[in-house]
C-alpha positions in Angstrom: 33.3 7.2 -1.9 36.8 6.7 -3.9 37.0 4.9 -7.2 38.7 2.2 -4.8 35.6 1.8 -2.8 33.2 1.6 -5.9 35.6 -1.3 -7.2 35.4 -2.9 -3.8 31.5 -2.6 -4.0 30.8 -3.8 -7.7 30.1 -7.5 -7.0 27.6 -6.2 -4.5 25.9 -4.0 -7.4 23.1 -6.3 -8.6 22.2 -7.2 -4.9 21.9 -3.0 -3.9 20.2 -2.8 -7.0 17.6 -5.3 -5.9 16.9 -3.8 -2.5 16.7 -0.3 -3.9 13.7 -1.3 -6.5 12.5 -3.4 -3.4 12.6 -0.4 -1.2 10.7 1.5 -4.3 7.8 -1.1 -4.7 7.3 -1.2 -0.6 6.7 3.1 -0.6 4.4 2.4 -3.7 2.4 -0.1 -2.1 2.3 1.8 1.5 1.6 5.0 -0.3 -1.4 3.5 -2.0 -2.7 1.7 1.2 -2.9 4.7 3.1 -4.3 6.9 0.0 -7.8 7.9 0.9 -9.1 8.1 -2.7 -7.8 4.5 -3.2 -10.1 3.3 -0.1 -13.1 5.2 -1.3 -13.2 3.4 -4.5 -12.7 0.7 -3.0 -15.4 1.0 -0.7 -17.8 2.0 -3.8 -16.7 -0.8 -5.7 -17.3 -3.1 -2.9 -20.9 -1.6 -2.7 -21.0 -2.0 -6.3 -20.6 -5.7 -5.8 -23.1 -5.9 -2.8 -25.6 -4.6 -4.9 -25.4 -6.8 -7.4 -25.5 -9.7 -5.5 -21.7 -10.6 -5.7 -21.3 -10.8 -2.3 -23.2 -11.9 1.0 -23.9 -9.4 3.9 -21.9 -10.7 6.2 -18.8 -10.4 3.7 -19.9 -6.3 3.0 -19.7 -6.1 6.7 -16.4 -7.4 7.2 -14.7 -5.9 4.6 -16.3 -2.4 4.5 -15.4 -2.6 8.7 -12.0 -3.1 7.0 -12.3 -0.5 4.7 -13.3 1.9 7.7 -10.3 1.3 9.4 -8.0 1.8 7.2 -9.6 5.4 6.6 -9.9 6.0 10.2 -6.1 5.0 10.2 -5.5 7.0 7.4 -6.8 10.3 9.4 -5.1 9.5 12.4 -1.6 9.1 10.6 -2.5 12.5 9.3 -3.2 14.1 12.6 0.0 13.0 13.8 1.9 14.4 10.9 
């Protein structure tokens, strides 16, 4: 793009500035959702709190069923790729 074209586009700066650091946060957060270490820990620390008496069964249930799914997600993606 000309010089022209960047002058054209400055006022617009801040706002592609924004969505570009928006765009950054969203890959962070997907690529940390579907990080299979990131579940695992999760799924120890959530065993870590059953154990301790933190949490009720039916809560461990529902959220290591979560947990689960997200893995088996997480290997499917992987397949595909």
């Amino acid at each position: 793009m000309g010089l022209l074209g960047e002058l054209l586009l400055l006022p617009a700066a801040p706002v592609r500035g924004a969505a570009w650091v928006l765009r950054q946060v969203a890959e962070e957060a997907e690529r940390q959702y579907y990080d299979p270490s990131v579940v695992q820990a999760e799924l120890a620390r959530l065993s870590d709190r059953f154990d301790a008496g933190e949490i009720d069964e039916d809560e461990f249930d529902r959220r290591e069923d979560e947990l689960l799914d997200r893995l088996e997600t997480i290997q499917n993606r992987k397949q595909t790729q």
